[in-house]
C-alpha positions as CSV (number, residue, x, y, z in Angstrom):
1,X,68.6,253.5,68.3
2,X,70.0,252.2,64.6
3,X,66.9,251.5,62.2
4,X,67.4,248.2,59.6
5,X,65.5,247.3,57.3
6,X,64.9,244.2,57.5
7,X,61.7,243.6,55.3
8,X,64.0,245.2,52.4
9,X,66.5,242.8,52.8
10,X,64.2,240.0,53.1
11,X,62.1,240.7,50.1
12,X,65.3,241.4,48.2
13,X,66.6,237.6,49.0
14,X,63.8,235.9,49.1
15,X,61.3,237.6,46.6
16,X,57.3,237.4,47.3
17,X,58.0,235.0,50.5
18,X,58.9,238.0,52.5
19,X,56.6,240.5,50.9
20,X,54.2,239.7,53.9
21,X,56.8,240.1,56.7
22,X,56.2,243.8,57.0
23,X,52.1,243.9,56.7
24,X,51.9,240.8,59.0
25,X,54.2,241.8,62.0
26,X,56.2,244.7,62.3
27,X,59.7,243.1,63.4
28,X,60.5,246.2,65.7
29,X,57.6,245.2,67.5
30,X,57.2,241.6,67.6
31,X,58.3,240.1,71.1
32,X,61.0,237.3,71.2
33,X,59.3,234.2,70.9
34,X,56.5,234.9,68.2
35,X,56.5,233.5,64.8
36,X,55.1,234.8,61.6
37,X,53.7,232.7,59.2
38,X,54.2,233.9,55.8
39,X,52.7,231.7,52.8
40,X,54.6,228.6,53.1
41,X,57.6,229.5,55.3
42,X,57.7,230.1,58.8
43,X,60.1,233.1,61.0
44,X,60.6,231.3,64.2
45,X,62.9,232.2,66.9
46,X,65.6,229.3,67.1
47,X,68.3,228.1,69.3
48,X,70.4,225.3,68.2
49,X,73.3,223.9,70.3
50,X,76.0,221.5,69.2
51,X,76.0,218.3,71.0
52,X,80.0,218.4,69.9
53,X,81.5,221.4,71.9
54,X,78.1,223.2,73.3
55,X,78.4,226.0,71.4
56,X,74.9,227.7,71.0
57,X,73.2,229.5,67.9
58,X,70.5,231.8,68.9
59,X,68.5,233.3,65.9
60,X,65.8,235.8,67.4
61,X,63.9,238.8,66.3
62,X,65.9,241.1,68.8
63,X,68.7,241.0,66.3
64,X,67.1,244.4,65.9
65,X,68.5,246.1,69.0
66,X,71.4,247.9,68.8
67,X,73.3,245.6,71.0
68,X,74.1,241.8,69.5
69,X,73.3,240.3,73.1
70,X,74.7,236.5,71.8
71,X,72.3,236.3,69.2
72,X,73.7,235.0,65.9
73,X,71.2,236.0,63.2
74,X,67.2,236.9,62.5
75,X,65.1,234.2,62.5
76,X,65.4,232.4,59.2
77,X,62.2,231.3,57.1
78,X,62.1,227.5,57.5
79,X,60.0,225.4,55.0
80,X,59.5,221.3,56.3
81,X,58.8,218.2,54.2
82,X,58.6,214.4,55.0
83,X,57.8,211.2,53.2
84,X,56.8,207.8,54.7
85,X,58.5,204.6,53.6
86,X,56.2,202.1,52.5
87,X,56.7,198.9,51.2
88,X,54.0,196.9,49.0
89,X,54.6,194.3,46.7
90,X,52.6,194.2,43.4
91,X,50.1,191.0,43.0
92,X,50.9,188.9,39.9
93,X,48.0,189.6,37.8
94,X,46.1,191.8,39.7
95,X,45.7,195.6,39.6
96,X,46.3,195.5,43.9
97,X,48.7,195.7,46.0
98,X,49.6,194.1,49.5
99,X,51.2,197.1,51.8
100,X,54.0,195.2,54.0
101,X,55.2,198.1,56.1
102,X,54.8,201.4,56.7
103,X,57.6,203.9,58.5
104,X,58.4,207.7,58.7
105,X,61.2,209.5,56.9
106,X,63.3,212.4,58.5
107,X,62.3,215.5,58.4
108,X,63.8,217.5,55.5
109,X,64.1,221.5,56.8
110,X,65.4,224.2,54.7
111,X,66.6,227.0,56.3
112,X,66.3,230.8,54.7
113,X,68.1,233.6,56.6
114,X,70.5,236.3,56.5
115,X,73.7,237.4,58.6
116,X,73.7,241.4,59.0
117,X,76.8,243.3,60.1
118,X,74.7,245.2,62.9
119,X,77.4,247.5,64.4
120,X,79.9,248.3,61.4
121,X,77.8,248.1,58.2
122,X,80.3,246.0,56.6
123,X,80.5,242.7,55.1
124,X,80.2,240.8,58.4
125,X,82.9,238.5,58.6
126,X,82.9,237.3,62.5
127,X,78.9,236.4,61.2
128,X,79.9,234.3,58.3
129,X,83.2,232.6,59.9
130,X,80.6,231.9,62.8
131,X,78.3,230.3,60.1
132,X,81.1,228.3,59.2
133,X,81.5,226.8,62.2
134,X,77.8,226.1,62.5
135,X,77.9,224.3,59.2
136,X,81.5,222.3,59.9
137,X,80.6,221.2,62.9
138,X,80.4,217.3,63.0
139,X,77.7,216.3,64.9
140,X,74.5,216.7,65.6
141,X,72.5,219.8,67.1
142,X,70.3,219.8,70.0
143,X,66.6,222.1,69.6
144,X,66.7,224.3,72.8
145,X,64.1,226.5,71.4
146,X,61.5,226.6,68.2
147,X,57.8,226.4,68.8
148,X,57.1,224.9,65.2
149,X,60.0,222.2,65.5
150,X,58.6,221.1,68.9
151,X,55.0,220.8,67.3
152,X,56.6,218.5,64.8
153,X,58.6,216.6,67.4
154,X,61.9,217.5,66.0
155,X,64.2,217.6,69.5
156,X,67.7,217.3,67.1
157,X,68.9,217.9,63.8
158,X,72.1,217.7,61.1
159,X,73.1,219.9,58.8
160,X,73.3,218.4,55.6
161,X,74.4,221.4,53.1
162,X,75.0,225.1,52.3
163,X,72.8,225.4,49.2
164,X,73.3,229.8,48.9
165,X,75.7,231.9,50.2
166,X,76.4,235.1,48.8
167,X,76.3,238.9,49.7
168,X,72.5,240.5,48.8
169,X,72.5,243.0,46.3
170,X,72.0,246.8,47.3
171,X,73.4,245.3,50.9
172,X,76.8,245.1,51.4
173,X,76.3,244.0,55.0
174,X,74.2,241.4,54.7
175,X,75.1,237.8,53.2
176,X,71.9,235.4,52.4
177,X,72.1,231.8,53.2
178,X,70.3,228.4,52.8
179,X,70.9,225.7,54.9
180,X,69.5,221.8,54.5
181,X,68.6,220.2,57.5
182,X,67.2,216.7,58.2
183,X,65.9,215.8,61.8
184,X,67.2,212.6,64.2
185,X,66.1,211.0,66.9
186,X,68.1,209.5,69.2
187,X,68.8,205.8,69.2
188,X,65.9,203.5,71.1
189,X,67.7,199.9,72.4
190,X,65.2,197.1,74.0
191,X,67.0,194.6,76.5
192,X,65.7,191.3,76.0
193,X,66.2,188.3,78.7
């Protein structure tokens, strides 16, 4: 069985994120389906499907095997943020304000994660024109599988933008990415007699 070294990698992309990867789960080891929390990222498994042709993304910790199996890349770190919309409206001479409404923004997910050349040790071309296609495609994904996004009640998501792409220093075989993300839910319509 091929060894990688994926805690190298990581800490080479990502810097001190990753530095816990290796002492708080052994990826070798860890079963499909487990994350790892590491300071303020997240490794989760995560299958995305595109609502425009079907086509499935599966990024999972048995990346590892020596076999691809359909899976596209390790899980990627994701980091979340949201903000709520409020309206107020300032009271002429007065320190207060009257709050008129309050709503929630999308989710805002950032996406850390690398594409490894697991069979050739070579640039890995079919992974990056694959990541390609992920990013063109014009439409919105579906969340088969993430145990965090779940949690946070994210069921769909667009990509918004490529914000790194480039091949990791030392590693030939392995490209670093960033992808921006915001969350959607679908529309809700109320029929009224």
């Amino acid at each position: 069985m091929l060894s990688i070294d994926l805690y190298g990698r990581f800490s080479s992309a990502f810097g001190y994120v990753a530095a816990n990867f290796r002492t708080r789960a052994q990826p070798h080891s860890t079963p499909s389906g487990v994350e790892i929390y590491v300071a303020d990222a997240t490794f989760a498994d995560l299958k995305l499907k595109s609502t425009k042709d079907g086509k499935v993304y599966e990024f999972r910790n048995t990346i590892l095997s020596d076999t691809d199996n359909g899976i596209f890349a390790p899980p990627p770190m994701l980091k979340f943020s949201r903000e709520k919309k409020i309206t107020d409206t300032a009271i002429a001479g007065s320190d207060n304000v009257v709050v008129e409404d309050f709503g929630l923004g999308q989710w805002e997910i950032t996406m850390d994660g690398l594409l490894v050349d697991m069979e050739a040790h070579q640039y890995p071309l079919a992974k990056v024109q694959r990541f390609r296609q992920l990013f063109e495609t014009p439409d919105t994904f579906d969340v088969l599988e993430c145990q965090i996004m779940t949690d946070l009640g994210i069921n769909a998501l667009y990509i918004t933008k490529v914000d790194n792409l480039s091949v990791l220093e030392n590693y030939p075989d392995t490209v670093k990415y960033q992808l921006k993300a915001k969350s959607i839910q679908p529309p809700e319509f109320t029929i009224s007699d």
